[in-house]
Each structure stands twice: as C-alpha cells, then as structure tokens.
C-alpha positions as a printed NumPy array, in Angstrom:
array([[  7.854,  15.416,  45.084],
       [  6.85 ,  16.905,  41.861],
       [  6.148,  15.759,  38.644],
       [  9.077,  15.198,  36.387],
       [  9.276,  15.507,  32.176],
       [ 11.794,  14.266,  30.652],
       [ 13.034,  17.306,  28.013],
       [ 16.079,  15.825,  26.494],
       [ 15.84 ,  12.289,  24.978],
       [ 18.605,   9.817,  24.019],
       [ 17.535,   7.447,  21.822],
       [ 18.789,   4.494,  19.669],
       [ 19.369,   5.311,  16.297],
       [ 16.438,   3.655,  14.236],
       [ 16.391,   2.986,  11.024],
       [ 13.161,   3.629,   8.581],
       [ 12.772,   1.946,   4.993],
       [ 10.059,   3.918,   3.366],
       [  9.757,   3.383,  -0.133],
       [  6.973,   4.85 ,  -3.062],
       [  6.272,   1.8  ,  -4.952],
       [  3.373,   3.346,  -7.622],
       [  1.768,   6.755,  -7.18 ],
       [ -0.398,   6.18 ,  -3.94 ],
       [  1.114,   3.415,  -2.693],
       [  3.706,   3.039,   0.494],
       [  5.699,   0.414,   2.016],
       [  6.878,   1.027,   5.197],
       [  9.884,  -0.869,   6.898],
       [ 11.05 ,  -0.873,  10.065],
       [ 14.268,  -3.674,  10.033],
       [ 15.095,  -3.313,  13.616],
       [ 12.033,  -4.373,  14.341],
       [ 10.885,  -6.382,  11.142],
       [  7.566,  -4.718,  10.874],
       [  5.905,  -3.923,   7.331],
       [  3.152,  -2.174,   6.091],
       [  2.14 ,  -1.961,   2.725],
       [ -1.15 ,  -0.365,   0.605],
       [ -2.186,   3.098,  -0.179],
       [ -1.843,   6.481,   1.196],
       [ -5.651,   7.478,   1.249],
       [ -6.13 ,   6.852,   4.95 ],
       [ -6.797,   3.15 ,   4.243],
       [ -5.667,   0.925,   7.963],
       [ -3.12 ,  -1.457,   6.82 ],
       [ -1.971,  -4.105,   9.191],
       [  1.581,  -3.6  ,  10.311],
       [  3.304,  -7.02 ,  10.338],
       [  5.99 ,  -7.899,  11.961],
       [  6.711, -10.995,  14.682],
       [  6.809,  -9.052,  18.159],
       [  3.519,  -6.823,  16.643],
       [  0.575,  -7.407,  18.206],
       [ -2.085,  -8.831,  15.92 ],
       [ -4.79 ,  -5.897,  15.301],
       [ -2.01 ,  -2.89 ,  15.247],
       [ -2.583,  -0.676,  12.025],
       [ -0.546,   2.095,  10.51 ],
       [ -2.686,   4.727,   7.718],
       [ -1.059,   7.261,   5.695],
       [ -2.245,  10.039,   3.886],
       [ -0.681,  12.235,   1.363],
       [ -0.645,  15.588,   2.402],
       [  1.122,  17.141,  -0.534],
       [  4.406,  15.969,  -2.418],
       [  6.729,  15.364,   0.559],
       [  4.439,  14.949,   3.603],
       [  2.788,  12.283,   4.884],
       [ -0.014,  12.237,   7.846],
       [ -0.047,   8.723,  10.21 ],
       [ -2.553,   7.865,  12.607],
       [ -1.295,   4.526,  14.486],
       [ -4.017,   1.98 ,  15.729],
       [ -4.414,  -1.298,  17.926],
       [ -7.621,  -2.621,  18.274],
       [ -9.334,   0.544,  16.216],
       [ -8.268,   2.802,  19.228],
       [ -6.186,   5.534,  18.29 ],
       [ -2.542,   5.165,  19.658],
       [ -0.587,   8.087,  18.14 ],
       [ -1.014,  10.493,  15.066],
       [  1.92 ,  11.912,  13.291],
       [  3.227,  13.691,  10.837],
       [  6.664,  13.228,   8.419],
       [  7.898,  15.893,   5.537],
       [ 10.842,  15.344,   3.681],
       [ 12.978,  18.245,   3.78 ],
       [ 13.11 ,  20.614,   0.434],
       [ 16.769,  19.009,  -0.785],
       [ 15.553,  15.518,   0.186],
       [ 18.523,  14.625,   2.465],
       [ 16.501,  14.53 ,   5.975],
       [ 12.964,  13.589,   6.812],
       [ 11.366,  15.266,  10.073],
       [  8.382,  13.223,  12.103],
       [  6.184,  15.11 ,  14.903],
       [  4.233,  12.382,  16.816],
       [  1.865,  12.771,  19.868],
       [ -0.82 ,  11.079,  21.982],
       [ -4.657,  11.801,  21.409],
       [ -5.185,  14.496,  23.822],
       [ -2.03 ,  15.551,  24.124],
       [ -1.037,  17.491,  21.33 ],
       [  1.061,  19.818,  23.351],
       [  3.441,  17.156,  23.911],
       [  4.701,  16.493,  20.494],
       [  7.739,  14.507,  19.877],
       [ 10.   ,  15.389,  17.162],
       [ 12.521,  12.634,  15.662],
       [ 14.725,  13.745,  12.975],
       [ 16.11 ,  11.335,  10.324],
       [ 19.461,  11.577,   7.716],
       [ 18.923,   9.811,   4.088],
       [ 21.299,   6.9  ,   4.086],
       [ 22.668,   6.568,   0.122]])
C-alpha cells in the first residue's frame, strides 16, 4: 500500500538535432522519432511533424537570452508540458527541466553531451 515515485530513471539515450538556422529561427529534430519543427522562437505554436505524431501537437520556443530556450508543448491547444533548455557556458552539454502544468515540483531534468 502506498504510493510509489519513481526517483531514479533509466532511460534510452535520445538523440536531439537542434539547429539555429537565421537569428530567431529553430529547427528542431528528433531522428528517433522523425519529428520536426521548424519557425521562430517568439512563442509562435509550430506543428511538430513527424509520422507517429498526432495531428494538432505543437512545440513553441522562446528565447530567453543567448543560450536558453523556454518550450511549452501542446495537443489540441491544451498545455502538455513546459520546459526549459540552456546550453552550458563551454557549449559541450545542454540541460532540459520539463514538468506537467500543476506540477512544477516534479521537474524532470535530462542532461545531453554535444555530439561533434
């Protein structure tokens, strides 16, 4: 009896393709998954494609200085997750907080290494 968190998480490792195109532009790739999304980083929804998404899911960035980035994930115009990623200062690993609406005090934390 009892209710049970899960505090130590093994994961797959994932691979992230996030690339700067112009000044205020993204394009986000995730190749596991073949999912895209591509457009600005004012906030703007832009559809994230990919053939197992589900039409109506939507990914927005916003530039929150130099080497962070704030997400807020959508399907349907709900609110899924919100998120954060910042590049660390000598650009080698990039660190993303993610949580539910409402449940900020159970952030996840996924920490990525720059592949040359």
């Amino acid at each position: 009896l009892g209710t049970w968190k899960n505090i130590k998480v093994q994961a797959s490792s994932e691979t992230y393709i996030i690339t700067i195109p112009a000044p205020g532009q993204i394009r986000f790739e995730n190749p596991a998954y073949q999912e895209t999304a591509t457009g600005p980083t004012d906030g703007t929804p832009l559809p994230y494609v990919g053939p197992e998404t589900p039409q109506g899911y939507t990914i927005s960035f916003t530039a929150a200085g130099p080497s962070h980035l704030k997400y807020v994930n959508k399907y349907n115009d709900k609110v899924v997750n919100l998120g954060t990623m910042v590049v660390s200062k000598d650009g080698k690993t990039l660190t993303q907080v993610f949580w539910v609406p409402g449940k900020e005090k159970e952030k996840a934390t996924a920490v990525y290494v720059r592949q040359e």
